[in-house]
C-alpha positions in Angstrom: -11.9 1.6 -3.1 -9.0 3.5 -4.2 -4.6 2.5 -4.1 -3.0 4.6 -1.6 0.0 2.8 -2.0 2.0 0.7 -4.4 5.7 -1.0 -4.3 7.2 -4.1 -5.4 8.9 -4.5 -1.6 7.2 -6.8 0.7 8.5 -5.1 3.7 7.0 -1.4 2.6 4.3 -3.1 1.3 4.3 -4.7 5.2 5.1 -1.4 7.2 2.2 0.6 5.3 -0.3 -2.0 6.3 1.0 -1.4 10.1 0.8 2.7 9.8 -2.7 2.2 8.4 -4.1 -0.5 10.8 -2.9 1.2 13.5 -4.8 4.2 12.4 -7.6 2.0 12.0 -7.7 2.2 8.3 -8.8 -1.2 6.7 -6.2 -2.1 4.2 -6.7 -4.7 1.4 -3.7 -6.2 -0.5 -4.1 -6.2 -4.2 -1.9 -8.7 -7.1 0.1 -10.3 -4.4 -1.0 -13.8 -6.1 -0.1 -11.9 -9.9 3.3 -10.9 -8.4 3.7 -14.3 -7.3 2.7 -15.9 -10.8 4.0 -13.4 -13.4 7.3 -12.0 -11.2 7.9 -15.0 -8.8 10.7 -13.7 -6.1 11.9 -11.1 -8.3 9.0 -8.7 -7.7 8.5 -7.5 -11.4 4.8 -6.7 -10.6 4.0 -4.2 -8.2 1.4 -5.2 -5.5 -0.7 -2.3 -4.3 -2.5 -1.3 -0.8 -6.5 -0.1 -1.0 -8.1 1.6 1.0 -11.8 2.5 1.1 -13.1 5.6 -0.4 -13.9 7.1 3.0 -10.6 6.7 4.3 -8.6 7.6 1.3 -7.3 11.4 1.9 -6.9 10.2 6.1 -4.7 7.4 4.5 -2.5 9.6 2.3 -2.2 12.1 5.0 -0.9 9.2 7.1 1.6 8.0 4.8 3.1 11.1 4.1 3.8 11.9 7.3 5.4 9.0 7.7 7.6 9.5 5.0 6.4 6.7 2.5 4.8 9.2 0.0 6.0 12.3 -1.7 4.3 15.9 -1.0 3.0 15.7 -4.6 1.6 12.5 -4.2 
């Protein structure tokens, strides 16, 4: 499992979960419950968006087209 993505916004957060389950990439949502305990509604901890090994490169491609990742990235 690898991060494909990683913000401190819920709604990005939100939207890449959409591009990638409509692409039918399973997404998993790490530290949500750590930015909740350590960062509360501030969002000091950024929460990142998994993906599975097999899907990972399919997943960047995806986000970058969509704008959400930098070429470099």
């Amino acid at each position: 499992m690898k991060a494909v993505f990683q913000d401190t916004s819920p709604v990005r957060l939100s939207h890449v979960r959409y591009l990638l389950g409509e692409a039918g990439i399973k997404t998993y949502h790490f530290d949500q419950h750590t930015s909740m305990a350590f960062g509360g509604a501030i969002g000091m901890v950024p929460q990142r968006i998994m993906v599975g090994d097999d899907d990972y490169d399919r997943a960047l491609d995806i986000l970058r087209e969509a704008g959400m990742l930098s070429e470099q990235s």
